[in-house]
C-alpha positions in Angstrom: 88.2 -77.2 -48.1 84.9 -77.9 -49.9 85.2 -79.1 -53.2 81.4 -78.3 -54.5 78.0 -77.8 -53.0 75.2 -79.7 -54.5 71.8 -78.7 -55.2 69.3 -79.4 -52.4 67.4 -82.9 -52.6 63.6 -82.0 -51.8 61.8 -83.7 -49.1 64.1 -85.3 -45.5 66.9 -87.6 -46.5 66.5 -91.2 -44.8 69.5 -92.4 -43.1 73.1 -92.3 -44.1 73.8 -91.8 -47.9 76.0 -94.7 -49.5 79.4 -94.1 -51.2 79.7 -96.2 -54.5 82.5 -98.7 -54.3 83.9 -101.4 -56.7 86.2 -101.4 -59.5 84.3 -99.5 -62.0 82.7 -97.0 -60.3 84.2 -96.2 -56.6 84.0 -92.8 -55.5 81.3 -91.7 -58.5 78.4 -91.7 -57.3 76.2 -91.3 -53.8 73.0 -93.1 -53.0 70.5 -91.6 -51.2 66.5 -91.9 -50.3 64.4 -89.0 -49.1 60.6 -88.5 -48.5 59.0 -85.9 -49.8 55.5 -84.8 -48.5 53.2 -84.4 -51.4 50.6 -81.4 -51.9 47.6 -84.3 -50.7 49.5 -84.7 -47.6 50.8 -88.4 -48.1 54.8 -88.9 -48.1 56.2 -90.2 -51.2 60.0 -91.9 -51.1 61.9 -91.0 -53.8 65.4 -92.8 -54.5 68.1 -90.5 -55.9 71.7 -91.1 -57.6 73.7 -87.8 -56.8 77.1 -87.5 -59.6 80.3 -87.0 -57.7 81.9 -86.1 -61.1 79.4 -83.6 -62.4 79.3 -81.8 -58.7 76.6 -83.3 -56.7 74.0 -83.0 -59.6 71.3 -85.3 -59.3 72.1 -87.8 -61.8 69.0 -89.9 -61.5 66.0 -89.6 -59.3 62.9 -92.3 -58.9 59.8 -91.5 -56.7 58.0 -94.5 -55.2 54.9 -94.1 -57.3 56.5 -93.9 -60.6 55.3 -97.1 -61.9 52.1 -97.5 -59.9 50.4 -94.9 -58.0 48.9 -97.1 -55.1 52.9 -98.1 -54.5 53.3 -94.2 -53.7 54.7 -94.8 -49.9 57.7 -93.5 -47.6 61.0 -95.4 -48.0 63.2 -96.3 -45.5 67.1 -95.8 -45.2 69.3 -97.6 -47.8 70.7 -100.8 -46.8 74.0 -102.1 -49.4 76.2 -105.1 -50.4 79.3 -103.4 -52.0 80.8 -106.3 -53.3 78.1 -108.6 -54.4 78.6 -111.5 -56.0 75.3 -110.7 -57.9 72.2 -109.1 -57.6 69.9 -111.7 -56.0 66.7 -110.9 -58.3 66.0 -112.0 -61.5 67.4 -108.8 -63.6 70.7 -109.0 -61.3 72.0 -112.3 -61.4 74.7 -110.9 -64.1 75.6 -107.9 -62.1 78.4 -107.6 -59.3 77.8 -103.6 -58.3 76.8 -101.8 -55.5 73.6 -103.3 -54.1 71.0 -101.4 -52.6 67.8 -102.5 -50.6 65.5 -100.5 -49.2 61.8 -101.1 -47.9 58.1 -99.4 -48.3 57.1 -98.1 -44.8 53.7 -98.9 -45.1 50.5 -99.3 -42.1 50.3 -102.6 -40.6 46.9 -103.3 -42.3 48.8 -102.5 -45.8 51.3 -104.6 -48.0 54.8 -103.0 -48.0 57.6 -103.8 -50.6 61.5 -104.2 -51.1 63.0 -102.1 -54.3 66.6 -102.8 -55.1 69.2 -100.4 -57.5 72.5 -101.5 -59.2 74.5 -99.6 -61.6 73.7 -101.6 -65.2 77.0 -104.0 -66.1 77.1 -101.9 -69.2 76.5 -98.8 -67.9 76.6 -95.7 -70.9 77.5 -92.5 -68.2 74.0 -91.0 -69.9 71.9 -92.4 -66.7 68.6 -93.0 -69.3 69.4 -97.0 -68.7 69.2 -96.5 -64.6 66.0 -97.8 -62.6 64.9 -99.2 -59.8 63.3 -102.3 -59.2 60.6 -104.1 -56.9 61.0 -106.9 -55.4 59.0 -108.7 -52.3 55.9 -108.0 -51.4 55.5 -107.8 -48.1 52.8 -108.8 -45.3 55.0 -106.8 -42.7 55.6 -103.1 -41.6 59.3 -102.2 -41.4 60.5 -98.4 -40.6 64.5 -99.4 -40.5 67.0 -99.9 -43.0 67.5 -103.9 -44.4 71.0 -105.5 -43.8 72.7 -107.7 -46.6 75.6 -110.0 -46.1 78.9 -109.3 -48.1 77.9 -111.4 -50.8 74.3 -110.1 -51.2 73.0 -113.1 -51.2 71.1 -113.0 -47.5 68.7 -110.3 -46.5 67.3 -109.6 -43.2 64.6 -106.9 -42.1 63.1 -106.2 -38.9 59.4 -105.3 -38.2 56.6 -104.8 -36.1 55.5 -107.0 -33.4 59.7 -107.4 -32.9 60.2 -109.9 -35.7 63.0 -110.7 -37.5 62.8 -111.7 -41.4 65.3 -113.1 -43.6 66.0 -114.3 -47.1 69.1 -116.7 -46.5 70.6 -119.8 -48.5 70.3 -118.0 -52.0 66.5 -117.7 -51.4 65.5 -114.7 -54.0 64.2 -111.2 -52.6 61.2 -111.4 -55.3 60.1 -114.0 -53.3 58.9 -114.1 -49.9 61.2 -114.4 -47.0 62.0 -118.3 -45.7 63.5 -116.9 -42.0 61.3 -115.4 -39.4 62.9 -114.9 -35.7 60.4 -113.6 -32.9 61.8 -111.5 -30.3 60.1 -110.2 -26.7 57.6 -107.9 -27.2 57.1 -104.1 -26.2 54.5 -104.8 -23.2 52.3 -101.4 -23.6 52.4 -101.9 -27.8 53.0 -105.5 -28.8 52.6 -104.4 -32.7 55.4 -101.8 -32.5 57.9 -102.6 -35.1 62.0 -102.8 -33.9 63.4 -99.3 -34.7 67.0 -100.2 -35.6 68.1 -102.5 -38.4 69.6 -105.9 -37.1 73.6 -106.4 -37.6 75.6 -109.5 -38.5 79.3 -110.3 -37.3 82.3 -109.5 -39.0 82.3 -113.6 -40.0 78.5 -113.3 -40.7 77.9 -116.4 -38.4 75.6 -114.7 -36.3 73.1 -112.1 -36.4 72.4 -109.7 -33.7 69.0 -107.6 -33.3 67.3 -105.1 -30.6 63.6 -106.2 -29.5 60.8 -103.9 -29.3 61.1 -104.3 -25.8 64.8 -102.7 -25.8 66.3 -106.2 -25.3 69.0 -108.1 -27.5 69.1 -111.1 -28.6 
């Protein structure tokens, strides 16, 4: 039967919302990003904690031009390390929950981001200590949900002209990415970014990715 209904989250929900895990707080809260289309026209992403406990009210809720208007862009879906050793960013590096990535969907003439979310270490149940934080800057469109390793530690993205990027061997996602992998091509649009997120093995030795041009690789 259905335990509770929550109230509607405005705007389309992007992807598959994420189930917190860990110790602390499994089972408590969902993650979710939606974009909301704004009385100008633009879309603005908005990232949005829902509270299992208090029946799906939204418990926290971030829109992408919160800090700075000209960051006001779509987000993707939510990409998550579960059981991080840390958050690989410099506010992080003390925290082991939930990790979640997600990009700016931005033109290919603009620059697009990475914001990241954890639950705070000392987390008060009040929400007035949760935020979001940006990370990369990026010279890259991406339309797909990033992928993170187990640990957290490695990051990959895929984007237009069927590229691969990646933040491996402990490289920070503030920074910019130190992996790029180019894959064939779409022949009628060359620029058109890969449309599904790239997936690592269950040992996370190798990393396996659609092309543009409906190839793998």
């Amino acid at each position: 039967s259905v335990l509770w209904v929550s109230p509607p989250i405005a705007g389309i929900i992007q992807g598959t919302p994420i189930v917190s895990q860990g110790i602390a707080h499994s089972g408590r809260f969902l993650f979710v990003n939606s974009n909301v289309e704004l009385s100008n026209g633009k879309v603005e992403g908005f990232f949005s904690v829902v509270s299992v406990e208090l029946n799906g009210t939204q418990f926290f809720r971030e829109g992408a031009g919160t800090e700075r208007a000209q960051d006001r862009y779509p987000y993707s879906a939510l990409g998550v390390a579960h059981f991080p050793l840390f958050g690989n960013y410099p506010a992080g590096l003390q925290n082991a929950n939930d990790l979640l990535v997600w990009m700016a969907i931005v033109d290919d003439n603009e620059t697009g981001y990475l914001r990241a979310f954890q639950i705070p270490t000392r987390f008060d149940d009040s929400g007035d200590d949760l935020r979001t934080f940006r990370l990369a800057d990026l010279s890259f469109r991406s339309v797909t949900a990033p992928t993170l390793s187990k640990n957290g530690l490695d990051l990959f993205v895929s984007a237009r002209q069927s590229q691969i990027w990646g933040w491996v061997q402990g490289e920070s996602f503030t920074k910019a990415p130190n992996v790029l992998v180019e894959l064939a091509t779409n022949a009628t649009n060359p620029s058109q970014p890969i449309q599904s997120a790239p997936v690592l093995s269950s040992d996370e030795a190798r990393l396996f990715s659609a092309s543009s041009a409906n190839s793998f690789a």
